[in-house]
C-alpha positions, 0 to 999 in steps of 0.5 A: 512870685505867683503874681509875676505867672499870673502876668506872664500868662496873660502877655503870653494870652495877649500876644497869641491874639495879635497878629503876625505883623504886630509882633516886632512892635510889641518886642520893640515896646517891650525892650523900650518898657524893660530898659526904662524899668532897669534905667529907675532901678540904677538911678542914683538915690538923690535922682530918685528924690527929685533932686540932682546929684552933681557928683559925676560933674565934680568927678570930672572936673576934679580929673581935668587938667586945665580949666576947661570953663576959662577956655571956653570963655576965652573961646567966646571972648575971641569970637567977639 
């Protein structure tokens, strides 16, 4: 924990040295840095080992009530 005041204050020092104008950047830098970090954090474990997890797909598809994929296809089919 005394590590993350040691950073703190050097942002902190950082900051005070920019101007006026620049602070809305830097806010909008930080929220973008701050949601990426929480983004990795509730990545699913699979994601994180490279590899993808196909469980949100097979959740859908267990919910849906048609086969969505032969209507598509006929949807093209039609097209042709």
């Amino acid at each position: 924990m005394d590590n993350r005041r040691v950073y703190e204050d050097q942002i902190v020092s950082a900051l005070r040295g920019l101007p006026h104008a620049a602070l809305a950047e830097v806010l909008r830098l930080v929220t973008l840095l701050r949601d990426q970090c929480r983004a990795r954090e509730q990545r699913p474990e699979s994601k994180r080992n490279g590899r993808a997890s196909h469980e949100r797909t097979r959740r859908l598809l267990s919910t849906s009530k048609t086969n969505w994929a032969q209507e598509l296809i006929r949807d093209r089919e039609d097209r042709l």
